[in-house]
SESE-841062 format. One line per 2 residues: number of its first residue (from 0); for each residue x negated, y, z negated of C-alpha. Coordinates in nm, 2 decimals, m for minus. Each point is the difference from the previous one (the first is absolute). Example, Ala and Ser with C-alpha at 12.3 -4.5 7.8 and 13.67 -1.06 7.14 Angstrom:
2
0> m1.23/m0.45/m0.78; m0.14/0.34/0.07
//
This chain:
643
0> m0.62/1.62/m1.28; 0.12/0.19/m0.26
2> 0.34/m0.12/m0.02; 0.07/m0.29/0.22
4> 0.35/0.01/0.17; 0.22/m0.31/m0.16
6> 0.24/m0.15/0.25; 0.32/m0.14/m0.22
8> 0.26/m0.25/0.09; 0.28/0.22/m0.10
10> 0.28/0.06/0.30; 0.11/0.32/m0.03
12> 0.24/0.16/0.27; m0.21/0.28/0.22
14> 0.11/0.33/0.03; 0.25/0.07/0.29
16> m0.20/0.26/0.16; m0.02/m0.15/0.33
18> 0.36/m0.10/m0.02; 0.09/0.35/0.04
20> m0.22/0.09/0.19; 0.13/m0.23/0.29
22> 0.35/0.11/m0.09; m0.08/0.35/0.04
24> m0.28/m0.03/0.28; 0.16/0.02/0.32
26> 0.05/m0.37/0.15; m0.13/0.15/0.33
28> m0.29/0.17/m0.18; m0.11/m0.34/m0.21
30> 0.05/m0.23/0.35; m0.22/0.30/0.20
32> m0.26/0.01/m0.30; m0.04/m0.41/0.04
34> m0.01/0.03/0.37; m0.36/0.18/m0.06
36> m0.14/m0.12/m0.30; 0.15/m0.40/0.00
38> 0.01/m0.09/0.35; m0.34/0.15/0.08
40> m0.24/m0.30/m0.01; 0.26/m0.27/0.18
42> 0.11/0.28/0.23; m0.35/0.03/0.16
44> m0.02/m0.39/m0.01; 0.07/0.01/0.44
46> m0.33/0.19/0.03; m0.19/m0.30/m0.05
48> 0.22/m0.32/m0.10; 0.15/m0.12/0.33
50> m0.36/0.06/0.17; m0.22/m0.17/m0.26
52> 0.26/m0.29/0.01; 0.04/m0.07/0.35
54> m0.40/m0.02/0.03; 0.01/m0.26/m0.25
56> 0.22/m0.18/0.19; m0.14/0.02/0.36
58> m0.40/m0.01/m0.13; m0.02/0.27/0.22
60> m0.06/0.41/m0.06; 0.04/0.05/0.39
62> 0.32/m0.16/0.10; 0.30/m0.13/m0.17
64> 0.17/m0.33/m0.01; 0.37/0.08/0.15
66> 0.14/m0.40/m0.11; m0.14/0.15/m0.37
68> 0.17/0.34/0.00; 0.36/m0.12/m0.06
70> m0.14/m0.24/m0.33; m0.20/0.28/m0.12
72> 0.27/0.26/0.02; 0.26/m0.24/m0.18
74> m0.21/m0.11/m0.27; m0.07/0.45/m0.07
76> 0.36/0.06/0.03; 0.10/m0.31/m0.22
78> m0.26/0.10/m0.24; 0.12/0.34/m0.05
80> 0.39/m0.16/m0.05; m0.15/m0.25/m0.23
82> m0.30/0.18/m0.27; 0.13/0.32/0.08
84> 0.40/0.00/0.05; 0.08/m0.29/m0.25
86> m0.28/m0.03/m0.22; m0.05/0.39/m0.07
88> 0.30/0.20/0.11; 0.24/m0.27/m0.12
90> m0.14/m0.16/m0.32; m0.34/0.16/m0.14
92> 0.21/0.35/m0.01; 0.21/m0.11/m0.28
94> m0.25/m0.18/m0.22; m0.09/0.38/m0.12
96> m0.14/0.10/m0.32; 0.23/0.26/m0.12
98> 0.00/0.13/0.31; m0.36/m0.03/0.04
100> m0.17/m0.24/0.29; m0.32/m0.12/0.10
102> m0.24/m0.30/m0.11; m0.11/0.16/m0.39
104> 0.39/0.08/m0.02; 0.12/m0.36/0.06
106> m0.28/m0.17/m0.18; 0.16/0.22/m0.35
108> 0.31/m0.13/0.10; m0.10/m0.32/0.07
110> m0.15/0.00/m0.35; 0.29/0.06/m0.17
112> 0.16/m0.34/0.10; m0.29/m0.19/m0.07
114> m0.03/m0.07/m0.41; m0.29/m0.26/0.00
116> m0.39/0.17/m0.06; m0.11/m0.20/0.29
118> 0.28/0.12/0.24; m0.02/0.35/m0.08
120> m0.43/m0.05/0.09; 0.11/m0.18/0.33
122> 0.21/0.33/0.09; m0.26/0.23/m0.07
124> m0.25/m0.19/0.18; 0.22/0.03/0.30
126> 0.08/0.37/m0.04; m0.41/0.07/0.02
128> 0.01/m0.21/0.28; 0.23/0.18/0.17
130> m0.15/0.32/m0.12; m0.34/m0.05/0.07
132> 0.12/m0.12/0.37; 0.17/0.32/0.06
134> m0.29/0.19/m0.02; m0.14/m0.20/0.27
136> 0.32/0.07/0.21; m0.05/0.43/m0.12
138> m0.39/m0.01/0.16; 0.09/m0.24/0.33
140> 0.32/0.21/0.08; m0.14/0.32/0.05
142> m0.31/m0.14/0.22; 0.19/m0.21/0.23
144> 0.28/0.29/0.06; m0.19/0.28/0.07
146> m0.22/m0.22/0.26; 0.25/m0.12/0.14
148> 0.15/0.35/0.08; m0.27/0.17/0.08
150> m0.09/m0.32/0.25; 0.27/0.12/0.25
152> m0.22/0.24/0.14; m0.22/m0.26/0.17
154> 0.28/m0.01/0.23; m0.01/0.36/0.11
156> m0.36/m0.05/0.12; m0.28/m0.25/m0.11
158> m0.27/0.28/m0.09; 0.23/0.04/m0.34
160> m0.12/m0.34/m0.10; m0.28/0.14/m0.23
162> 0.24/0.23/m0.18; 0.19/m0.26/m0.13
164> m0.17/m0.06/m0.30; m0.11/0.36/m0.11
166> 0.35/0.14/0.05; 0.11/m0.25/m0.22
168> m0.23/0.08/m0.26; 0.08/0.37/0.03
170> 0.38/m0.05/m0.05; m0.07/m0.23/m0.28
172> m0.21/0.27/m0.19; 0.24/0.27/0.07
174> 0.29/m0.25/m0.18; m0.17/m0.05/m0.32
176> m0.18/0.31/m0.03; 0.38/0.15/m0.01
178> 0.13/m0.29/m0.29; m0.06/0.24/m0.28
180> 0.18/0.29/0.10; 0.31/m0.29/0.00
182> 0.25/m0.08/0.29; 0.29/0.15/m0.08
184> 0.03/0.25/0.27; m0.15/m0.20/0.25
186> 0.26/m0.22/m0.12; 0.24/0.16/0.13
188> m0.07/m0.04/0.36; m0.10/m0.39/0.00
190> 0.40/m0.11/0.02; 0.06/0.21/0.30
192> m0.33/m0.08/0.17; 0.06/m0.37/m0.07
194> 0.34/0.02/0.13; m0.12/0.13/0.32
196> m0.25/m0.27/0.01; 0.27/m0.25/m0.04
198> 0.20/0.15/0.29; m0.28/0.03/0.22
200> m0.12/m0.35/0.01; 0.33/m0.16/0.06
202> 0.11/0.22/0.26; m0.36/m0.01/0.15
204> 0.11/m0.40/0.03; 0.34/0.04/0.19
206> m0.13/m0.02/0.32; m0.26/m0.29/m0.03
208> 0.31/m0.19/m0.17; 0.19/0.11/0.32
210> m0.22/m0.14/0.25; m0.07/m0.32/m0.16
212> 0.34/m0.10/m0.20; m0.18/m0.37/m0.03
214> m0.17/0.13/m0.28; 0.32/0.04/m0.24
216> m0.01/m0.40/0.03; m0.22/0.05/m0.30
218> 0.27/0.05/m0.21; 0.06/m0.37/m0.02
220> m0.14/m0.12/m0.28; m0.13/m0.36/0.19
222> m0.22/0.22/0.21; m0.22/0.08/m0.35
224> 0.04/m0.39/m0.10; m0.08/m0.11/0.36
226> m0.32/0.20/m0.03; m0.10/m0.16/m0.32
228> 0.07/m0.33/0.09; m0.17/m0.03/0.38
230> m0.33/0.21/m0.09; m0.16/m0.18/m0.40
232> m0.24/0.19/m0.09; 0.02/0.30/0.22
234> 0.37/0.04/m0.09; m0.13/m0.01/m0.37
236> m0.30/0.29/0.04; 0.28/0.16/0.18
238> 0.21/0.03/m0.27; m0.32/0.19/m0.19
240> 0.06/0.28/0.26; 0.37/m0.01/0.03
242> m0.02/0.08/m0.39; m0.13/0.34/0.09
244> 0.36/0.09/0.11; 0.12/m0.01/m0.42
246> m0.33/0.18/m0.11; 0.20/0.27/m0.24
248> 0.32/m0.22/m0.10; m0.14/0.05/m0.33
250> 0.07/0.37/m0.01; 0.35/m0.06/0.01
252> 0.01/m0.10/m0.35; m0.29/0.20/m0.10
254> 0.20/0.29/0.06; 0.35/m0.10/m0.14
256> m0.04/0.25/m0.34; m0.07/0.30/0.27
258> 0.29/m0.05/0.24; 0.22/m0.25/m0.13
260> 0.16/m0.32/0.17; 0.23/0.12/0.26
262> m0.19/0.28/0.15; m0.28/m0.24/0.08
264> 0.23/m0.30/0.09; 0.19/0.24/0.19
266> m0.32/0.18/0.18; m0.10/m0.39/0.12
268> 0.28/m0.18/0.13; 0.14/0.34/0.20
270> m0.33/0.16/0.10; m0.28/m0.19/m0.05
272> 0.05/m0.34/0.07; 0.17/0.07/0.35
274> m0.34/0.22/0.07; m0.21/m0.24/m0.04
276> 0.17/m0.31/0.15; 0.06/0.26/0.33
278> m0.37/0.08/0.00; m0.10/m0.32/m0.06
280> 0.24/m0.15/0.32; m0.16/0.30/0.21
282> m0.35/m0.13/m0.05; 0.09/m0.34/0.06
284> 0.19/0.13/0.33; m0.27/0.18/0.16
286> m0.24/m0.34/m0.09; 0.19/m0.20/0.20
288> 0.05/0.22/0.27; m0.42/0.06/m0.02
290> m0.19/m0.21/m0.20; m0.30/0.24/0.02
292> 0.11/0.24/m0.25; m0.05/m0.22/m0.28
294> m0.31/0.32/m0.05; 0.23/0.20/m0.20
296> 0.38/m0.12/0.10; 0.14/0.27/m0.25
298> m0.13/0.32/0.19; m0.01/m0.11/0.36
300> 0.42/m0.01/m0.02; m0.04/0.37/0.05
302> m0.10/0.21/0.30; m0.36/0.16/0.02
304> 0.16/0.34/m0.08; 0.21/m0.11/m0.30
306> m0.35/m0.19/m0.17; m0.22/0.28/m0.21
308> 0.37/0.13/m0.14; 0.03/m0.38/m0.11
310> m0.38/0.00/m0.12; 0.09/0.32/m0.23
312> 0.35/m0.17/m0.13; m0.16/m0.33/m0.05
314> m0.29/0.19/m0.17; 0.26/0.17/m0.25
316> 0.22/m0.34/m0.03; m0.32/m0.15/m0.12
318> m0.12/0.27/m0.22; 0.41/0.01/m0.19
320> m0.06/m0.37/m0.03; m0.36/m0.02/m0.18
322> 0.14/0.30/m0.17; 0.26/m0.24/m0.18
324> m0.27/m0.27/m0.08; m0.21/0.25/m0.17
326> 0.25/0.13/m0.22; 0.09/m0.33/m0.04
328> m0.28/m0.10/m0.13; m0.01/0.31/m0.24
330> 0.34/m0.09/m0.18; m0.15/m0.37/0.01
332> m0.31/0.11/m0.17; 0.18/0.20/m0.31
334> 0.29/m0.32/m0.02; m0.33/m0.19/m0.06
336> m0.15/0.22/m0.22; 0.30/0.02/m0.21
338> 0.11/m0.38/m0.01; m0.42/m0.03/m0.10
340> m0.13/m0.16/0.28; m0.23/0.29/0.07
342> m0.18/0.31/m0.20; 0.10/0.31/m0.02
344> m0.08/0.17/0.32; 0.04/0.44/0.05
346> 0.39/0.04/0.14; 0.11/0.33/0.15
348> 0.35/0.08/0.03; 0.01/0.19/0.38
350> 0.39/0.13/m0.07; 0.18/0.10/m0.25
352> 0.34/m0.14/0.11; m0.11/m0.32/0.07
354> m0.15/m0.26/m0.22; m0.10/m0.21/0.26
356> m0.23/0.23/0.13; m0.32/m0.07/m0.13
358> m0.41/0.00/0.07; m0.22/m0.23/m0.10
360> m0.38/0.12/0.07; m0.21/m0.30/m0.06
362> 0.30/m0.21/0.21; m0.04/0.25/0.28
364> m0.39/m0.02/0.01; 0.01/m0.36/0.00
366> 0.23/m0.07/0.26; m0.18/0.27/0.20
368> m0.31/m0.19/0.01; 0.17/m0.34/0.09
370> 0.18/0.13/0.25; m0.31/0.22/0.19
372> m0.19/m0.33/m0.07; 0.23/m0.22/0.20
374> 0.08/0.23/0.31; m0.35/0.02/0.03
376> m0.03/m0.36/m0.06; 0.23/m0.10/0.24
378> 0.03/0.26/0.24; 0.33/m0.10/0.17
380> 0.33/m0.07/m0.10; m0.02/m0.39/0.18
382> m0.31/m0.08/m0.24; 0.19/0.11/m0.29
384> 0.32/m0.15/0.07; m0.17/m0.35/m0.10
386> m0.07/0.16/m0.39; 0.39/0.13/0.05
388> 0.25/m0.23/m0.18; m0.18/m0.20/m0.25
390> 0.11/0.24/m0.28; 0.35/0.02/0.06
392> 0.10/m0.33/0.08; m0.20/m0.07/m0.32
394> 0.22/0.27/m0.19; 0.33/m0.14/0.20
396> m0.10/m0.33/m0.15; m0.04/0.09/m0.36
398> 0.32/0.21/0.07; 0.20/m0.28/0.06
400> m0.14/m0.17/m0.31; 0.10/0.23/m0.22
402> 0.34/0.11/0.15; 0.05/m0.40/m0.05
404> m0.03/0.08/m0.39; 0.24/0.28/m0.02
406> 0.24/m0.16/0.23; 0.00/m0.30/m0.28
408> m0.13/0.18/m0.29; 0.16/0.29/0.04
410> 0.33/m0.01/0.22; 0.06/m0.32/m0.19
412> 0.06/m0.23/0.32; m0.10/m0.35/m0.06
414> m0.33/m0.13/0.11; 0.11/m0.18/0.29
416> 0.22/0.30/0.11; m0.33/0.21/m0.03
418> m0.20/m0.20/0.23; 0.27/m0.02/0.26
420> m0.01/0.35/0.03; m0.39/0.04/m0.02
422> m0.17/m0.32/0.12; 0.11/0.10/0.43
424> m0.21/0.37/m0.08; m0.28/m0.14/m0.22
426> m0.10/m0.27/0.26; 0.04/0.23/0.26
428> m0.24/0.28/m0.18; m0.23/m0.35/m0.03
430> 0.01/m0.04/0.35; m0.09/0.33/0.09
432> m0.29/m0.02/m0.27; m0.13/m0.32/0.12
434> m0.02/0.12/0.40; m0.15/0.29/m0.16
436> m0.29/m0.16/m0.16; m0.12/m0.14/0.31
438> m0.13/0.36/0.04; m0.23/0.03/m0.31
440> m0.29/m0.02/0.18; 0.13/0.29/0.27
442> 0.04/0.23/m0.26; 0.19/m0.15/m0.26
444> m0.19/0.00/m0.22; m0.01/0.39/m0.07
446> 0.36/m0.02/m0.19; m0.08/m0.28/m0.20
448> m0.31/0.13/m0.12; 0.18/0.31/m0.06
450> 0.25/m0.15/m0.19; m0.25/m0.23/m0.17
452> m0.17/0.33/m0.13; 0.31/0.14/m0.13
454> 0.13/m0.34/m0.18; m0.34/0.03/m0.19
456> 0.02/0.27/m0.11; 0.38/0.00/m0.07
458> m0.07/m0.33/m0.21; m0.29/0.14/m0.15
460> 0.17/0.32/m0.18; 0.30/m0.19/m0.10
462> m0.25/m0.29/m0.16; m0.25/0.26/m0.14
464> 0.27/0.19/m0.14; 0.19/m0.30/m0.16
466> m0.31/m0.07/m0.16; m0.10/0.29/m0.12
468> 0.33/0.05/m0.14; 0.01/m0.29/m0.18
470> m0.41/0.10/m0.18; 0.12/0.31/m0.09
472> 0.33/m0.12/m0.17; m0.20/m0.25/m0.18
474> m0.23/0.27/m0.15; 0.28/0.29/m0.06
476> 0.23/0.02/m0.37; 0.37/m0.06/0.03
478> 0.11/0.37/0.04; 0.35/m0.06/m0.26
480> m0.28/m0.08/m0.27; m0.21/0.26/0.04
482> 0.29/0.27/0.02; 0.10/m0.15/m0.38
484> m0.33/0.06/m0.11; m0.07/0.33/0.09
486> 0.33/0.08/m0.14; m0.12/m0.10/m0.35
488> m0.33/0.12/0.08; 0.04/0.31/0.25
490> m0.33/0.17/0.13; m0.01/0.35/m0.01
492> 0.27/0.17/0.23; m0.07/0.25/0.32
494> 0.31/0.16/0.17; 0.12/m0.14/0.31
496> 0.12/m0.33/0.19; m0.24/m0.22/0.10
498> 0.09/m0.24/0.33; m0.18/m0.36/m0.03
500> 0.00/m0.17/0.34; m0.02/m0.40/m0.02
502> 0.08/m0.27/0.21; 0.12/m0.21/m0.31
504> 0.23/0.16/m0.22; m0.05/m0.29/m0.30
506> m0.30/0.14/m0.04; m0.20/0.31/m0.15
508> m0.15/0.17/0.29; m0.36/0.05/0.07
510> m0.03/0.32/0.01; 0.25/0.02/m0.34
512> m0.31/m0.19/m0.18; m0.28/0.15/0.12
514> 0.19/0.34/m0.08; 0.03/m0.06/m0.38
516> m0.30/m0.18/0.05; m0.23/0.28/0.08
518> 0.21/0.31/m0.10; 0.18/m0.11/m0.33
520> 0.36/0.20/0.13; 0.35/m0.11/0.07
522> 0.25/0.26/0.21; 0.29/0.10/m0.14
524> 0.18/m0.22/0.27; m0.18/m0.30/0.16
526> 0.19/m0.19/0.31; m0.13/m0.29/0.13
528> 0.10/0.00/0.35; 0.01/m0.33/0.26
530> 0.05/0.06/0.39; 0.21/m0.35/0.14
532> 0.09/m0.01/0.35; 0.32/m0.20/0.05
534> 0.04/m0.25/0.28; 0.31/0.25/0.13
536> m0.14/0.26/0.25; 0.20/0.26/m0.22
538> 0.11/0.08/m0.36; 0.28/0.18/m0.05
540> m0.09/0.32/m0.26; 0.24/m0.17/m0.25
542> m0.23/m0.27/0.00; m0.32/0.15/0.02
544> m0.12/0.05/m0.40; 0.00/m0.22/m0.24
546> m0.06/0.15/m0.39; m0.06/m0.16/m0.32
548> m0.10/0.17/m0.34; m0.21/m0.21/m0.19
550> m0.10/0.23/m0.28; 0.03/0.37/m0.08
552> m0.25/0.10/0.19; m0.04/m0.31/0.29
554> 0.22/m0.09/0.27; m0.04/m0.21/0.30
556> 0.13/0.12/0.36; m0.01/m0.20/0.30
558> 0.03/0.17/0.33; 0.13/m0.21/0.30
560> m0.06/0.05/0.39; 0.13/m0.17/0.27
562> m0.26/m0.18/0.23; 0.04/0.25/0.28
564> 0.00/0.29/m0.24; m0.32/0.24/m0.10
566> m0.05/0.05/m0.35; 0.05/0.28/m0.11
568> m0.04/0.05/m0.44; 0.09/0.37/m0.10
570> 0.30/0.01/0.22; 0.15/m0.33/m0.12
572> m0.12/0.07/m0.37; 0.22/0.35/0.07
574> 0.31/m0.19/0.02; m0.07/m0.15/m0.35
576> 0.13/0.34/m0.17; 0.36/m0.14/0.13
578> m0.11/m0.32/m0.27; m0.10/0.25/m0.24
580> m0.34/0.03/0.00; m0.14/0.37/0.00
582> m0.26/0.00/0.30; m0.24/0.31/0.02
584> m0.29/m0.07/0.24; m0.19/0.25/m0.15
586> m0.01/m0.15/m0.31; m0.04/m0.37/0.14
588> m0.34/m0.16/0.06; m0.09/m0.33/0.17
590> m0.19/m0.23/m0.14; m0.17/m0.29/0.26
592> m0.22/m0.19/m0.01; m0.31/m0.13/0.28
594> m0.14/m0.28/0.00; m0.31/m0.06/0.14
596> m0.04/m0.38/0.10; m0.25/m0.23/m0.03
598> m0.03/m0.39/0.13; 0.01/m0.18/m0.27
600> m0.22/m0.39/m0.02; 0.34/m0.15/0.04
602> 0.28/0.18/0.11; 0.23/m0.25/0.16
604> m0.07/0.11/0.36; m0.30/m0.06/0.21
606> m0.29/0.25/m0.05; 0.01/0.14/0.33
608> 0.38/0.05/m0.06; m0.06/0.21/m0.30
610> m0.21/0.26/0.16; 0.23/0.00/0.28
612> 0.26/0.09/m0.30; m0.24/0.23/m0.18
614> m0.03/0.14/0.35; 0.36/0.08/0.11
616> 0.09/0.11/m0.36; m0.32/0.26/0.01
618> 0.22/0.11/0.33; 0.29/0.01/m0.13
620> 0.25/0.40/m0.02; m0.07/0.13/m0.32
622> 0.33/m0.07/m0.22; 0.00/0.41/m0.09
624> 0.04/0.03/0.38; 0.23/m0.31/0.09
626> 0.29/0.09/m0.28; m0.05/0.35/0.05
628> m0.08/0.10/m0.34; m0.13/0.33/m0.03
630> m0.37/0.00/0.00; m0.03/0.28/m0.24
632> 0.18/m0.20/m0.25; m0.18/m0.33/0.03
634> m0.27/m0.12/m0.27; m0.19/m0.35/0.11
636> m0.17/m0.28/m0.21; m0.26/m0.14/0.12
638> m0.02/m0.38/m0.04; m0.23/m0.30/0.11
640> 0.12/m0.34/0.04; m0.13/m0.30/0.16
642> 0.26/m0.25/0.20
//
């Protein structure tokens, strides 16, 4: 808590850095890296979707309803045209954040068009909505993949029925017990692997589509309203199931700063899109021509010799997709910690080429847990499909919101124009959210208590630190006045620069005061240094350091990050000696200060929510560690204060 990160208002153009790096990046190489790492979650959608859906719509886990096939085919196929081809591919892919994608990304560019106090608190509501519902989405995914891999090898013989479950469990250890050591060499092989996953499946369909050529009568669009209009309610908890088809749209803008637009809208509409409508028409096929193997429709298109291959490919789709969602929910984690919706949590950097690549310990652990939890929980993928879906038509939702703002806000449409082009999607994504509600009960519940956890907490830390901010600037001395006085009245000198960190530049930092307080000194140099993460995911260097002398021996520097940047203080301070300041680490020491918190009588916050506060702040990285300054140099102030 030693220096609270500031988030300003300022637009500031990002650094190009991923511009180039999709110039100069093979096309091929970008479109076979978003094969594995974007298409990983939807493209293992037809292990489970078509299955959970037709149940729902026949009320029957034995045998399939052939009059239902056709409607429930359409309204898949439609719905990956619709979220996924026009929603996503089409229009979400250009509402980026200097380049950057993803729920935090729009929400700071949805801020920018939104002047008002009360509009700016209604988009960052929405973006810890969306947030918090992702990690609901980065615990489910893994779970209900891997099961429903590993669930193909009930086919080869029923005696593999009670190996199901600690199979999964054993794959699922192996995949997070290997996070730290980072994914960029396994990396390497998820396009390829994905690719032949893609290949696979639709081929696998050719024949059924051969023998029963009815089936591509689901193309028609009236089939999916047909279906919706003859079967009421069981046409609307259909629609809950058919969702399952979309589960990983989201990653498509997610993952826009890593690939870039065309690569990924390239990858879809040529590769992965005609996959999965094939697959999907090959599952639907063999249904009609046996209704019976509604058990598992996805692995019983191949022949008995051709399933334990499948099992294994599945197995490794599955992993490459939870794979994305987990490092997903790492760069989530340190967006969030950096716009200061959450503390300070221990980041690794796994490469040393790529930013991106990072580790997140106490993220790891705690998705571990959740995820063991609900496999055992659960215990097969058909159980866990009904939790499935609640947190990403929830995030789709609050997607739509937002992109409503920017398209307004910040494309500068008119209002009217805006909702045109939004209202279709965002009563769509209601749709979806409503059928899926009907689930709660089932297992619904489990992402929305998930996500109910995380918006706590997220709300929490950004309340407990606006409030603490605002006791501690109460109580601090305007740092201009201070500098004038120890001009005319300088303390005795030691050699050296001295490094103040604060979280309000206006004022004399803690640490500063307790300094002279307690040692009666001044360094030759003092710099009173402010971290501010711009709502950019970027800064160009030119626009990194800001310097400003306010007396012979005091100046103020502020240091600016982009949102999906790591901190990083020597470094950056090193390219101040192009401004003209002579930086010697050796020479330097920090000054920070730690605050221990107490709850005060009345704080402005609920008591509960202040020892929740107190709580997360006590867990919080250390500030040495997160801006990594080097420990040797570091000197902290203790402090108590009561919010």
């Amino acid at each position: 808590m030693s220096s609270q990160i500031a988030i300003t208002a300022a637009e500031t153009p990002a650094a190009n850095g991923h511009g180039e790096a999709h110039c100069t990046a093979g096309f091929k190489a970008l479109m076979l890296g978003c094969i594995g790492v974007v298409y990983g979650d939807i493209g293992t959608s037809p292990l489970y979707a078509l299955r959970e859906a037709i149940v729902a719509a026949s009320g029957s886990t034995s045998s399939a309803d052939p009059q239902a096939v056709l409607g429930v085919l359409s309204l898949i196929l439609w719905a990956l045209v619709v979220v996924v081809t026009l929603k996503y591919v089409v229009i979400l892919l250009r509402a980026d954040n200097n380049g950057e994608g993803g729920t935090l990304a729009l929400m700071a560019l949805a801020q920018r068009g939104v002047s008002n106090s009360k509009g700016a608190a209604a988009i960052v509501l929405l973006g810890i909505i969306s947030g918090a519902l992702f990690y609901g989405d980065a615990v489910i995914t893994p779970a209900l993949s891997v099961l429903s891999a590993i669930e193909g090898i009930k086919l080869v013989t029923s005696t593999f029925d009670h190996y199901v479950v600690p199979l999964t469990v054993i794959i699922l250890i192996v995949l997070f017990a290997v996070q730290s050591r980072g994914t960029a060499r396994v990396a390497t092989f998820f396009g390829p692997v994905m690719c032949v996953w893609f290949a696979v499946i639709a081929v696998a369909a050719l024949p059924q589509i051969m023998r029963h050529p009815e089936v591509l009568l689901a193309l028609n669009p009236l089939h999916a309203v047909s279906f919706m209009t003859h079967h009421g309610v069981i046409g609307f908890v259909t629609l809950g199931a058919v969702f399952l088809a979309v589960t990983g749209a989201e990653a498509l803008y997610a993952d826009l700063g890593h690939f870039g637009k065309r690569p990924i809208q390239t990858a879809w509409l040529s590769i992965v899109l005609p996959s999965l409508a094939l697959n999907y028409l090959g599952q639907g096929a063999l249904l009609i021509g046996d209704p019976k193997t509604i058990e598992n429709p996805f692995f019983l298109m191949f022949p008995d010799w051709a399933l334990i291959p499948m099992v294994a490919l599945a197995t490794l789709a599955t992993v490459i997709a939870s794979q994305a969602v987990i490092t997903g929910a790492y760069s989530l984690t340190r967006t969030a910690i950096q716009l200061g919706l959450m503390p300070r949590f221990e980041t690794r950097h796994t490469s040393e080429s790529h930013s991106g690549q990072i580790y997140i310990p106490r993220i790891n652990l705690l998705l571990f847990i959740s995820v063991i939890l609900l496999v055992l929980l659960f215990r097969s993928s058909s159980a866990l499909a009904s939790a499935y879906g609640i947190s990403v038509t929830g995030t789709m939702v609050v997607t739509a919101m937002m992109g409503f703002v920017v398209v307004w806000r910040v494309w500068k449409w008119s209002a009217v124009a805006a909702a045109a082009l939004i209202a279709p999607f965002l009563f769509l994504d209601l749709t979806f959210l409503a059928a899926n509600l009907l689930k709660v009960f089932e297992g619904g519940w489990v992402p929305l208590a998930l996500g109910g956890i995380v918006m706590l907490l997220m709300y929490t830390w950004r309340r407990g630190s606006r409030l603490l901010f605002e006791k501690s600037r109460k109580l601090e001395f305007p740092l201009v006045e201070l500098a004038a006085m120890l001009e005319k009245r300088p303390p005795q000198r030691v050699p050296g620069t001295a490094v103040f960190l604060t979280s309000d530049p206006e004022s004399a930092p803690t640490a500063l005061m307790h300094s002279l307080k307690h040692y009666k000194v001044l360094h030759e140099k003092n710099v009173i240094l402010t971290i501010e993460t711009a709502p950019t995911p970027r800064i160009d260097d030119s626009e990194r350091i800001r310097m400003e002398q306010l007396s012979e021996t005091f100046s103020k520097m502020t240091l600016r990050f982009g949102f999906m940047e790591s901190p990083n203080v020597p470094r950056t301070l090193a390219l101040a000696r192009k401004l003209g300041w002579q930086f010697d680490i050796m020479a330097t020491s920090f000054f920070l200060s730690r605050r221990a918190l107490k709850p005060a009588a009345h704080s402005g916050m609920p008591r509960w929510q202040d020892h929740l506060f107190i709580a997360l702040s006590r867990s919080s990285n250390d500030a040495t560690d997160y801006f990594q300054i080097p420990t040797g140099r570091v000197v902290e102030v203790g402090t108590q204060v009561t919010i």
